[in-house]
C-alpha positions in Angstrom: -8.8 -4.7 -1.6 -6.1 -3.8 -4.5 -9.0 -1.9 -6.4 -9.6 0.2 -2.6 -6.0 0.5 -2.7 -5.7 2.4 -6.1 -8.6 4.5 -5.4 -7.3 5.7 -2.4 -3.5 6.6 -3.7 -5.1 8.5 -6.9 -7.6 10.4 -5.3 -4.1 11.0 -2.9 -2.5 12.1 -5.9 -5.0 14.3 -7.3 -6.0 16.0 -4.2 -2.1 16.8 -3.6 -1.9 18.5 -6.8 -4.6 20.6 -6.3 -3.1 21.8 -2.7 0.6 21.9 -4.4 -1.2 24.5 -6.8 -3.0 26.3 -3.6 0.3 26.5 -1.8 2.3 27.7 -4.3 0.0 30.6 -5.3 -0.2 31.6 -1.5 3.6 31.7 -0.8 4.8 32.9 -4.2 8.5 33.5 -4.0 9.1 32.8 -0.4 8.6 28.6 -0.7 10.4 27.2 -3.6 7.8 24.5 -6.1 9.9 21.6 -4.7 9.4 22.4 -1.0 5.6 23.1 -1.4 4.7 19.5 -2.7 5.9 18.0 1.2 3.8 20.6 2.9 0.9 20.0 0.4 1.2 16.2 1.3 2.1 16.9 5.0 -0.8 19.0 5.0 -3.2 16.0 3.2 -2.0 13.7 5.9 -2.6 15.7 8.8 -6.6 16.3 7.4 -6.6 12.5 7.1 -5.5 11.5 10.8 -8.1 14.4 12.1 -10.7 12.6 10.0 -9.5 9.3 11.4 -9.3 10.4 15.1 -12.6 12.0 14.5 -14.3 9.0 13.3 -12.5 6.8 16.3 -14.0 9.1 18.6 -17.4 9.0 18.1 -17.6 5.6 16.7 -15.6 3.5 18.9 -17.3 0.3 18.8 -16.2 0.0 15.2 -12.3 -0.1 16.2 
């Protein structure tokens, strides 16, 4: 359960910096580098939930 846990937060990680980079580049000077990290994760959390929802939906008798 711990090991799923620690998976799951670096591969969070990792996958955050690699949208932080994407995200900067596209913006340039308009977003500062602080306020892109919370729209990289906000933007890694909102592909997770559709992933979730999309799973719940056609697999309901899992849940």
């Amino acid at each position: 359960m711990m090991k799923n846990l620690l998976l799951a937060f670096f591969l969070t990680v990792v996958l955050n910096l690699f949208l932080l980079q994407t995200v900067y580049a596209v913006t340039s000077d308009q977003i500062s580098r602080a306020a892109s990290y919370p729209i990289a994760l906000l933007a890694l959390a909102t592909i997770g939930v559709s992933l979730y929802l999309f799973v719940v939906i056609f697999q309901p008798e899992k849940f």
